[in-house]
C-alpha positions as semicolon CSV with decimal commas, in nm:
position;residue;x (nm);y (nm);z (nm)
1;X;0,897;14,705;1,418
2;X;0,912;15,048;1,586
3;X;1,162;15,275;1,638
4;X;1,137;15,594;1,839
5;X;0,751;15,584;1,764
6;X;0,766;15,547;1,400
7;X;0,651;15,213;1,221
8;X;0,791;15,004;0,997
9;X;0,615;15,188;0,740
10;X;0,645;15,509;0,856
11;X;1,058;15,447;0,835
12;X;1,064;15,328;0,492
13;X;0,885;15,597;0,354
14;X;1,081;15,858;0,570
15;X;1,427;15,662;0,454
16;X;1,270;15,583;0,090
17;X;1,542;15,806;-0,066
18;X;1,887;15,702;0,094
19;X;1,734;15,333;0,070
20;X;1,700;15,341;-0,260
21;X;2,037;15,542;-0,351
22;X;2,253;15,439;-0,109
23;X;2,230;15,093;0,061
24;X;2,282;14,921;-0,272
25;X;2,630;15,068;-0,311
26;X;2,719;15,041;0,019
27;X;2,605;14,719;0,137
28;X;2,741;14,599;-0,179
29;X;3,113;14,706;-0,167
30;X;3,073;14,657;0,222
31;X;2,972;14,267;0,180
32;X;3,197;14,191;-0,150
33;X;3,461;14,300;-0,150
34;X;3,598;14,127;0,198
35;X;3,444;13,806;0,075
36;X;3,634;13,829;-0,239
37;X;3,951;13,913;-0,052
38;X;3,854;13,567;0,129
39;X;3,792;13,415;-0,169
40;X;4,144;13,476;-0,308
41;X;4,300;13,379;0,019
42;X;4,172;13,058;-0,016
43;X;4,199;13,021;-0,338
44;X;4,589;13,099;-0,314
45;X;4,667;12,917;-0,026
46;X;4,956;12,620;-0,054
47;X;5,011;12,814;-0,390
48;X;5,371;12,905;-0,493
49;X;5,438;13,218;-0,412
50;X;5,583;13,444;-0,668
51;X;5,882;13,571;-0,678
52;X;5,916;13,868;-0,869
53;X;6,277;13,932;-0,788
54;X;6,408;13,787;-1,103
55;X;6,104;13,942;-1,308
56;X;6,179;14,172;-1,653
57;X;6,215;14,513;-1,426
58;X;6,200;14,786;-1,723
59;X;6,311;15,114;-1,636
60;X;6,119;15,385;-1,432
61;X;6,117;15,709;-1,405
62;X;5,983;15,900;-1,137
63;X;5,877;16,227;-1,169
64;X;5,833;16,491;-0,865
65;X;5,652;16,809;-1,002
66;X;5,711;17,042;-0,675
67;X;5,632;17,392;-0,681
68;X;5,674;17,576;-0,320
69;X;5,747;17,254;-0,169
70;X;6,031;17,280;0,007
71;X;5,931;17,205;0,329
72;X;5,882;16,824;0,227
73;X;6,136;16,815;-0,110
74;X;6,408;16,625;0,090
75;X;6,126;16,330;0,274
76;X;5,973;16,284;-0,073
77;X;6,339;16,254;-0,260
78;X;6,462;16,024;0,064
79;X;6,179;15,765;0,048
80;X;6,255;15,754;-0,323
81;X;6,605;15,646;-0,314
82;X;6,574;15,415;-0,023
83;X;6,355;15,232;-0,277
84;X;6,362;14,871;-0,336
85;X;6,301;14,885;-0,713
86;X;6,650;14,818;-0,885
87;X;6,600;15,038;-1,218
88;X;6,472;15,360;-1,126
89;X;6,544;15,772;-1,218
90;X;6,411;16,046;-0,979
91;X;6,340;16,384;-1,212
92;X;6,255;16,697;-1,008
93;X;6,049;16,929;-1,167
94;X;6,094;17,276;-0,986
95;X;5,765;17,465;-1,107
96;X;5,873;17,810;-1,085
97;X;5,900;17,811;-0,679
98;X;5,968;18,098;-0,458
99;X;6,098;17,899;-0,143
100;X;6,412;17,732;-0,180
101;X;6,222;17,391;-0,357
102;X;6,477;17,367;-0,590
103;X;6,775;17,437;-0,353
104;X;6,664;17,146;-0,133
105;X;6,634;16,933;-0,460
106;X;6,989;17,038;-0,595
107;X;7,143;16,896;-0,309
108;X;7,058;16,546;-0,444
109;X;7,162;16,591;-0,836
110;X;7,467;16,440;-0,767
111;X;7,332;16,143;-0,674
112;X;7,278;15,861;-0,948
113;X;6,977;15,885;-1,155
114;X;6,848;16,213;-1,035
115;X;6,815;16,484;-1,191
116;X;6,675;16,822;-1,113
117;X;6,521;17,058;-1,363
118;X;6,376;17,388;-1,355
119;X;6,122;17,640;-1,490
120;X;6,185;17,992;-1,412
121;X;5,848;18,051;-1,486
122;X;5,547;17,862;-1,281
123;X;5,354;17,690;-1,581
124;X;5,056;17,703;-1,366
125;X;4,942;17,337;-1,390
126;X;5,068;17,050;-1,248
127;X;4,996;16,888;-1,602
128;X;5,255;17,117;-1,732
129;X;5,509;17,076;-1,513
130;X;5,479;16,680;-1,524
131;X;5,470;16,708;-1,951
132;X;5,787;16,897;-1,915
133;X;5,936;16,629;-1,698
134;X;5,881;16,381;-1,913
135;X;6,100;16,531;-2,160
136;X;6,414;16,477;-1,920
137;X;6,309;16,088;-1,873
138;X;6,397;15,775;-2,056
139;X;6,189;15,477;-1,857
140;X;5,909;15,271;-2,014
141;X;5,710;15,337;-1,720
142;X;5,618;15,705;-1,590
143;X;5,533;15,715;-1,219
144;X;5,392;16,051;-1,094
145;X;5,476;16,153;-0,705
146;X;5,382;16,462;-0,531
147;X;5,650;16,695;-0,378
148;X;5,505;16,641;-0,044
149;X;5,459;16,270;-0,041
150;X;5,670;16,015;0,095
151;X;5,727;15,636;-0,071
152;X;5,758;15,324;0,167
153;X;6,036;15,106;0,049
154;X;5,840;14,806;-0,159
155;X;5,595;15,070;-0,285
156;X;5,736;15,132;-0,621
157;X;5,733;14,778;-0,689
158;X;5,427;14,712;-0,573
159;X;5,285;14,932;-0,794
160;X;5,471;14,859;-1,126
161;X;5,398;14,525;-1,035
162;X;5,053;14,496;-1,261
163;X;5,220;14,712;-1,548
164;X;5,553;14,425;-1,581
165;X;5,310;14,080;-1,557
166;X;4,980;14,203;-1,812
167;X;5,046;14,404;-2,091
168;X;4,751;14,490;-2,121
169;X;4,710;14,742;-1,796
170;X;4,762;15,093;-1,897
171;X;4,765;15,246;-1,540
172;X;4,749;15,173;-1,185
173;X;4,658;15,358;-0,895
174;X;4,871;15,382;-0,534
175;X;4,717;15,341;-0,198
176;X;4,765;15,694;-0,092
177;X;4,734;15,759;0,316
178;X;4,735;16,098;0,524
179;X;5,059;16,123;0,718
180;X;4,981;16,460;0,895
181;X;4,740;16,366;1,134
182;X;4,741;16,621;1,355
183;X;4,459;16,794;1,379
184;X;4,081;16,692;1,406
185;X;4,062;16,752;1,052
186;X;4,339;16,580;0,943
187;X;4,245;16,288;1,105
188;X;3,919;16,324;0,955
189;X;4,068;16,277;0,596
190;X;4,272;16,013;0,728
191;X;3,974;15,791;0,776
192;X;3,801;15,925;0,506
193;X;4,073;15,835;0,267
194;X;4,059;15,502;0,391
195;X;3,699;15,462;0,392
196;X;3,613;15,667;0,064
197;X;3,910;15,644;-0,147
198;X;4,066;15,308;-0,067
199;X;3,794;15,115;-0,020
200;X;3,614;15,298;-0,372
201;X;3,885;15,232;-0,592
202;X;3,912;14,833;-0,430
203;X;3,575;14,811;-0,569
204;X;3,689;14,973;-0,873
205;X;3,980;14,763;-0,938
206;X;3,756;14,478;-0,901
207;X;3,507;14,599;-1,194
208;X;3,782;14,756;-1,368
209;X;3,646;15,076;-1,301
210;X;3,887;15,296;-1,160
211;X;3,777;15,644;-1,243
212;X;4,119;15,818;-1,070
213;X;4,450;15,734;-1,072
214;X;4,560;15,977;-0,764
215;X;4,840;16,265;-0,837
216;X;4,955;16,183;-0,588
217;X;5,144;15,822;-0,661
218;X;5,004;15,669;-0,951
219;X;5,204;15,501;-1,230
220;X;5,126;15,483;-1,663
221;X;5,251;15,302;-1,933
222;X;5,471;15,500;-2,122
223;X;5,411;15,454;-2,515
224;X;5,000;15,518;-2,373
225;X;5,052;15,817;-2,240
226;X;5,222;15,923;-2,549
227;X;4,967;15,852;-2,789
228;X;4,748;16,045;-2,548
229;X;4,971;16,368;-2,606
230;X;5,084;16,318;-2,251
231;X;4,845;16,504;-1,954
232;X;4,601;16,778;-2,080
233;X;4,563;17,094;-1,888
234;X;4,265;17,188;-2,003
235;X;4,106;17,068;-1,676
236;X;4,164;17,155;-1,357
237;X;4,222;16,789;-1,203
238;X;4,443;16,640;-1,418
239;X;4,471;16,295;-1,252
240;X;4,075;16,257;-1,358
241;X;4,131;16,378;-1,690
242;X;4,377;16,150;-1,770
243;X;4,215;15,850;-1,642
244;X;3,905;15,890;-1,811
245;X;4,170;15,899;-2,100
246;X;4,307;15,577;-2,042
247;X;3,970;15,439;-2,014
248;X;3,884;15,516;-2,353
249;X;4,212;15,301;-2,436
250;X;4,042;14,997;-2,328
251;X;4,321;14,929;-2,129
252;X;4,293;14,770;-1,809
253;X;4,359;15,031;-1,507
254;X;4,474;14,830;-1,118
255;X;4,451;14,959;-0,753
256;X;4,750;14,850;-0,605
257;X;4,633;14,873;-0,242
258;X;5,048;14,751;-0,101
259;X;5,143;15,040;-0,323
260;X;5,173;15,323;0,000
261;X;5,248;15,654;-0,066
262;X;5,159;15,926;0,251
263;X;5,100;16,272;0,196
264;X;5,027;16,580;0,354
265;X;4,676;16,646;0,355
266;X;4,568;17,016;0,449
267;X;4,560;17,105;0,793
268;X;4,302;17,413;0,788
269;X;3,978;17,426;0,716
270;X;3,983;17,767;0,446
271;X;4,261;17,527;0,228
272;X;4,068;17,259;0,231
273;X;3,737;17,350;0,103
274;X;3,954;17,520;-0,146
275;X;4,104;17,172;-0,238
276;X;3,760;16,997;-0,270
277;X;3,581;17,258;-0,476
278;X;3,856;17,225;-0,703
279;X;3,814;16,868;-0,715
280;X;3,473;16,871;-0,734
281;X;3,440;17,139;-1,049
282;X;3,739;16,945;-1,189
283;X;3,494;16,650;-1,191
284;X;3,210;16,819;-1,371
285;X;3,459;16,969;-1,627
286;X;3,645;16,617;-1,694
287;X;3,288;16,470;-1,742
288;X;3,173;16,755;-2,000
289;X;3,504;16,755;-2,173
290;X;3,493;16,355;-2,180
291;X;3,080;16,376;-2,250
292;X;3,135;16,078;-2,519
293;X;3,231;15,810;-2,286
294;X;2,864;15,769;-2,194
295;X;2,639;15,477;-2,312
296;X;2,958;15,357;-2,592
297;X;2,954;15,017;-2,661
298;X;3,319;15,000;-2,663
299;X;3,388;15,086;-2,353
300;X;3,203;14,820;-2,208
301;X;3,076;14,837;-1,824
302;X;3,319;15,163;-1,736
303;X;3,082;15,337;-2,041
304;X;2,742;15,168;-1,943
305;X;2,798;15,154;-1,550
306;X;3,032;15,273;-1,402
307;X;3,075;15,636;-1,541
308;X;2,700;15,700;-1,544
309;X;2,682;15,594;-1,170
310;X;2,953;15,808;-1,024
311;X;2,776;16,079;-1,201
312;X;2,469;15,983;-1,071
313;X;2,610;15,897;-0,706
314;X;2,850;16,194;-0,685
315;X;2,616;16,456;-0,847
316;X;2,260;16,374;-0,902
317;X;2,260;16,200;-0,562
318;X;2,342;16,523;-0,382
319;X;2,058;16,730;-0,566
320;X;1,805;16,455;-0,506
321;X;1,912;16,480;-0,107
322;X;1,898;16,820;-0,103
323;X;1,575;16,767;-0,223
324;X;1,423;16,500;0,019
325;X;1,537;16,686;0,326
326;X;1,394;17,016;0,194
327;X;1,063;16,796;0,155
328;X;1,102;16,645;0,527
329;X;1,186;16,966;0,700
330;X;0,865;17,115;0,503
331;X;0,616;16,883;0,603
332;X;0,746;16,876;0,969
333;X;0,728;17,223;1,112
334;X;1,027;17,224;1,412
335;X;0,898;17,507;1,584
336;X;0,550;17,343;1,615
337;X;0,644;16,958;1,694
338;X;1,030;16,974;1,885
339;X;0,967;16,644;1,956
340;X;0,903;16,470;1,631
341;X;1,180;16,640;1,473
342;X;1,434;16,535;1,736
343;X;1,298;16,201;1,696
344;X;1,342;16,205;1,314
345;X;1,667;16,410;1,290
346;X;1,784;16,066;1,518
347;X;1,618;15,801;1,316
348;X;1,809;15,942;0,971
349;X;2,131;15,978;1,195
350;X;2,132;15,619;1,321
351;X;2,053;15,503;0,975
352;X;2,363;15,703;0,837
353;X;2,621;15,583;1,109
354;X;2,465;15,203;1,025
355;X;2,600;15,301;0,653
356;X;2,912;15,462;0,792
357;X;3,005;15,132;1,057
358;X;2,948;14,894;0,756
359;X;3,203;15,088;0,545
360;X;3,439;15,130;0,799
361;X;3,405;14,763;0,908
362;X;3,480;14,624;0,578
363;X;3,778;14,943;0,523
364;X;3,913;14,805;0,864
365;X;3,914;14,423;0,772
366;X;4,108;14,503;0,398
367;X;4,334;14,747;0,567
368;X;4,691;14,601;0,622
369;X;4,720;14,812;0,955
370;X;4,537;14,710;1,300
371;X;4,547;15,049;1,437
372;X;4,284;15,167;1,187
373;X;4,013;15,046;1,437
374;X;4,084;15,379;1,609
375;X;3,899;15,551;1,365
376;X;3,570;15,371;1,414
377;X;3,556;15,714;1,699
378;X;3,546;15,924;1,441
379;X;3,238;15,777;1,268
380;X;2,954;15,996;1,473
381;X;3,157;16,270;1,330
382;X;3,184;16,198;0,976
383;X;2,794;16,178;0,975
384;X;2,689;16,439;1,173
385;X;2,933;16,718;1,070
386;X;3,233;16,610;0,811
387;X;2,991;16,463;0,543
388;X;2,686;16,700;0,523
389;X;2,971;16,978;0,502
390;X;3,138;16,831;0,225
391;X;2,826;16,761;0,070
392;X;2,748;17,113;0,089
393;X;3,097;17,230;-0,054
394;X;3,051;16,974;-0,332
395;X;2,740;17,115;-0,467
396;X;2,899;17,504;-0,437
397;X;3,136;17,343;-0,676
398;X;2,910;17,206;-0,927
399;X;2,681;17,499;-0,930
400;X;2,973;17,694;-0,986
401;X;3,112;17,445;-1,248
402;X;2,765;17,455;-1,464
403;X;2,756;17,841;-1,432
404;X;3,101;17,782;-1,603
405;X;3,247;18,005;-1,254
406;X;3,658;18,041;-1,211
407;X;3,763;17,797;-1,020
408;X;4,143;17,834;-0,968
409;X;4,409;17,556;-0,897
């Protein structure tokens, strides 16, 4: 084979790196997961159908932690009560806001089951906030939503769904989608949280590995979250933190990908490299605060597999990259052969977008909506521009996270 002048050989030892790292992970998920979805299909087929309506439905509560949100207060507190789940509270948390949040909420206090609540004071962590909630509610299961997310009608039951028919799942995740696509860059996250997120924690949910339950619309078993002294804020991503928790309960944790929440993802670019450093340092500090989960026998596969690998995939990975493309720009000079680098600066692009397209393919075929295709424009994109930046962003973060740097909510 040869491809813009390079051999066979010459490829796999350019492409040794990303080949070794990468195409196991993503030709796996790409390939497995749509054939399992098959599987099932077929496997269901001329089945009954269950009918949950009739089901034990224990009592929820919903709590909104919203500070400064009162541009979205009333969407999010709509799409809750237009909800199809029958036994459901709504509990505002006003974090110490200085819009008029907790005006906006008041207005719906009067309705059944909701109630609004109030710190005068800004606790400074969502963890907070949602703790004090919880002293307000009286359902078995605690559901977390965002102030600025909105709830389709069958989501809540979608997503208590795994909690009500095994007893023995602790948590499960929601399918959460941008809604504010109206930018470049929030269209960007948009197919990036299907891609990344949605198609990761389908994988996840299939190995029982899902390492985050998102903030955003994710739901817990009561009593568990209890005997975990409810969310820590000793971290700054608190959805991590608490999942890792769970983990350690040997509980079983779901994605509930019919569970759709949409949120409002940030439309600038200064706000959002300020949201992914803080996820990414809130990574590195939930894995050194939660250092013992690695190699335990109890915890099975999520303590021998899958915790190792996201550490290795998520941060190794990027240091090892950094590395092989330091190596490849130093052993071809650009200023003394234009042409070879052009040629290899294509050859690692086309074998990225390859990656990219077979991600995207399989997001697109296990994604309930058809106009999703659009986003297979976006894919030069990601690779060339969106990826490499986060990339770059990420490993800020970490630096800054092992240098034990501020990094502030």
């Amino acid at each position: 084979m040869n491809f813009l002048g390079f051999s066979t050989w010459e490829i796999l030892l350019i492409l040794i790196v990303p080949l070794i790292i990468e195409v196991p992970q993503v030709a796996g998920k790409s390939i497995l997961l749509p054939l399992h979805e098959l599987l099932y299909k077929l496997l269901s087929a001329g089945g009954k159908r269950e009918n949950s309506e009739g089901k034990f439905t224990p009592k929820v509560s919903v709590i909104v932690p919203a500070r400064n949100e009162g541009e979205h207060i009333q969407s999010t507190l709509e799409s809750l009560l237009e909800s199809d789940y029958p036994n459901m509270e709504v509990i505002v948390v006003d974090d110490g806001s200085t819009d008029d949040t907790y005006l906006k909420a008041s207005h719906y206090a009067t309705k059944p089951n909701v109630k609004v609540v109030r710190r005068n004071v800004a606790s400074g962590s969502k963890a907070r906030a949602i703790c004090y909630g919880m002293l307000f509610t009286r359902g078995e299961i605690i559901i977390v939503v965002d102030g600025d997310t909105i709830v389709e009608r069958n989501s809540i039951k979608e997503l208590v769904k795994p909690l009500i028919e095994d007893s023995r799942v602790v948590g499960v995740a929601g399918n959460v989608k941008v809604l504010n696509r109206r930018n470049l860059l929030t269209k960007l996250q948009a197919y990036e949280y299907m891609v990344s997120m949605e198609l990761g924690r389908r994988w996840q949910g299939l190995i029982s590995g899902i390492l985050v339950i998102p903030g955003a619309f994710g739901a817990f078993r009561r009593e568990v979250l209890e005997s975990l002294g409810r969310m820590h804020s000793d971290t700054i991503t608190e959805d991590f933190d608490l999942t890792v928790m769970l983990q350690k309960t040997r509980g079983r944790l779901m994605f509930s990908p019919k569970a759709v929440a949409w949120t409002y993802a940030p439309e600038d670019w200064k706000k959002w490299i300020r949201q992914r450093i803080r996820w990414s340092a809130g990574q590195f500090q939930v894995y050194r605060k939660h250092s013992d989960v690695f190699f335990k026998r109890r915890l099975g596969l999520f303590g021998w597999i899958i915790a190792p690998n996201n550490v290795f995939m998520d941060m190794a990975a990027l240091f090892i990259r950094v590395a092989w493309l330091t190596a490849l720009i130093t052993f071809t000079p650009i200023t003394s052969n234009l042409s070879y680098a052009a040629r290899l600066s294509t050859l690692i692009f086309t074998f990225y977008l390859t990656l990219e397209a077979l991600s995207l393919f399989s997001a697109t075929l296990l994604s309930q909506r058809r106009e999703d295709l659009k986003y297979f424009l976006l894919a030069p994109l990601m690779v060339a521009f969106y990826r490499p930046l986060h990339s770059t962003i990420r490993l800020t973060a970490y630096v800054k996270a092992m240098l034990k740097m501020t990094v502030k909510w």
